[in-house]
Steps between C-alpha positions, in 0.01 A plus 500: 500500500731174363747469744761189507724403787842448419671283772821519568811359743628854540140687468091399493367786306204640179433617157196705515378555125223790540454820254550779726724294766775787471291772643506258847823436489523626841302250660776246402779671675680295767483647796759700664656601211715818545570620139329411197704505160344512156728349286384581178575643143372881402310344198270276726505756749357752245262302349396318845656640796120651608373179567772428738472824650145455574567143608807689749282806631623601842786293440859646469710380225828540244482420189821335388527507082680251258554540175271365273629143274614161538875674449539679809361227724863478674665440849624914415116613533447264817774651710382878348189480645627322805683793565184722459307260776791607715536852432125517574543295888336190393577235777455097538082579521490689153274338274524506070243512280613398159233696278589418083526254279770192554814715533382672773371198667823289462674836606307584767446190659913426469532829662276369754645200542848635584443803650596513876510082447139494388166773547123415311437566187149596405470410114270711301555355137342772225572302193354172349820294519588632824156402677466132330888444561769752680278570785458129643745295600753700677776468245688818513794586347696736237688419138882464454664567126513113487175427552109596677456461834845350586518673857220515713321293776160353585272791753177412542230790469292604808193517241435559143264751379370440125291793335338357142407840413870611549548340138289765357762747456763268361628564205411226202853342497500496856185326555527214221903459624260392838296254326753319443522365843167424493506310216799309693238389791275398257732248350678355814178483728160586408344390205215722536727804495694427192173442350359840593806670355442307194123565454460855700734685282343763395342553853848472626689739287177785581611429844125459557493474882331146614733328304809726612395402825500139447809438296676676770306295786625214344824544445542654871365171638735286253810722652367492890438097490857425379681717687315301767607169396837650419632800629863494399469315176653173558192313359147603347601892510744396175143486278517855541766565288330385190632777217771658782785254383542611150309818586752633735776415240318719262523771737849474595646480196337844351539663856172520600431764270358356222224281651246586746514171807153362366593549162807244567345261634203522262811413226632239764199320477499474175850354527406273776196386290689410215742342679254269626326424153847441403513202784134402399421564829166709423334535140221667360483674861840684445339610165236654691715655772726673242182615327384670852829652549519628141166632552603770781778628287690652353832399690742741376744323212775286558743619245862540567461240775735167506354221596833356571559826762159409661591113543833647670262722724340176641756395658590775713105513589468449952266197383826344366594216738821304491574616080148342473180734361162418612201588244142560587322332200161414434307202466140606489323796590503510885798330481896495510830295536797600634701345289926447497717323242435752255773491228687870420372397173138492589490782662691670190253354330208637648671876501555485157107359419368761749755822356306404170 
């Protein structure tokens, strides 16, 4: 079983990446735990929710739903199920279990975080993007009007459960929005991984299971070293956001309706990509990563969109510092800038190229 340490001033803890991890879930409980919550959705629950009650046998629980979408990830929905924790006596030694895809694990671990000052959060990602990205890191957090993941705070899991096989029931959409992310470790750290995604497509897309299991390996031991090196993203942790800057632009301007999360920041790559062909800062290697990204498609079309509301967008992004926007942009694969003193009309620029 892969397993990487993620070390942490506020918390030491692991991603475990074994098929089958969900039905011991209960060997990862803290102990003393009074009440166990399930924060979940009823479509993951459905479609999943035996594994985690095998995993939970002999253990009480509540389930605690969300709606399902990026639209209703809201402070609203956080204080809801609050209420529900304390309607159903949960007390400072409750413990969450955020069991979904990345909604539910930036929902459940804010929850977490602020409830009764702070309780553990058990994440149990069941979606691609989720277990590569959302699960690790201990960002947590929900979306205001004027932008994603505006309010929030940093929470530190107690562990991280990742289930490969747990893809197997997503939806197509769902599952290439999720390579997406991959695709973004490939480019700002491993070589070898980007490579695999270019060469192992078909493999990939049949969700044949070795090489499930090592995409997601590798992108869980990208994530876990550098939230190690950088927990709070003052530093390395800013690679990370490779695709999110014009990604999360994308999403807030159609109101997270439009786009699935992956799906923006497969198009923000693209933007970031061109943006840094545009500065000759990488050549025939941007050619090849928009060929990659291109080749998990289709992104759903950009008509309708202005680019001139998207370059607005950037500015009210939380990565904004001081009127100042800081771009992730490549330089090779396995590698990235971060990269200020980009003009507004660059970055127009590179909007427009990409809305092509």
């Amino acid at each position: 079983m892969p397993s990487f340490a993620v070390r942490t001033p506020q918390r030491d803890y692991h991603a475990h990446v074994e098929r089958g991890i969900t039905e011991r879930a209960q060997a990862f409980l803290p102990q003393n735990v009074s009440r166990v919550f399930v924060v979940t959705t009823e479509e993951v629950w459905r479609h999943q929710g035996h594994r985690l009650q095998t995993g939970l046998a002999g253990v009480p629980f509540v389930k605690l739903f969300l709606p399902s979408g990026e639209q209703f990830k809201r402070l609203a929905e956080v204080e809801r199920l609050a209420c529900e924790m304390i309607d159903a006596k949960a007390d400072r030694h409750a413990l969450v279990i955020a069991f979904g895809g990345g909604v539910v694990n930036d929902m459940g671990g804010f929850l977490a975080a602020i409830f009764m000052r702070g309780i553990p959060v058990l994440q149990i990602p069941t979606t691609l993007l989720a277990q590569v990205d959302a699960a690790v890191g201990g960002k947590t957090g929900a979306n205001l009007v004027n932008g994603k993941n505006l309010v929030g705070c940093f929470h530190q899991p107690h562990a991280v459960l990742i289930d490969p096989g747990a893809v197997d029931t997503l939806p197509e959409r769902e599952y290439r929005a999720g390579l997406y992310e991959v695709i973004k470790h490939g480019v700002i750290a491993s070589e070898p991984l980007f490579r695999l995604m270019q060469g192992a497509g078909k493999l990939v897309l049949q969700r044949e299971a070795a090489t499930v299991d090592q995409m997601i390996a590798d992108s869980v031991r990208i994530k876990a070293h550098v939230v190690t090196v950088d927990e709070r993203e003052t530093g390395m942790r800013k690679i990370l956001n490779f695709g999110h800057t014009f990604g999360h632009a994308l999403e807030a301007e159609t109101g997270y309706t439009r786009f699935l999360h992956g799906e923006a920041v497969g198009w923000g790559m693209r933007a970031a990509t061109m943006l840094a062909m545009r500065r000759g800062l990488i050549n025939s290697e941007g050619t090849e990563i928009l060929d990659v990204i291109e080749s998990y498609g289709p992104i759903p079309g950009v008509d309708g969109i202005s680019a001139a509301a998207l370059e607005r967008r950037l500015l009210s992004d939380k990565k904004t510092a001081h009127g100042t926007i800081h771009f992730v942009l490549p330089v090779g694969i396995g590698q990235v800038q971060v990269v200020t003193g980009v003009t507004q009309p660059e970055a127009l620029a590179a909007i427009e190229e990409a809305l092509l």
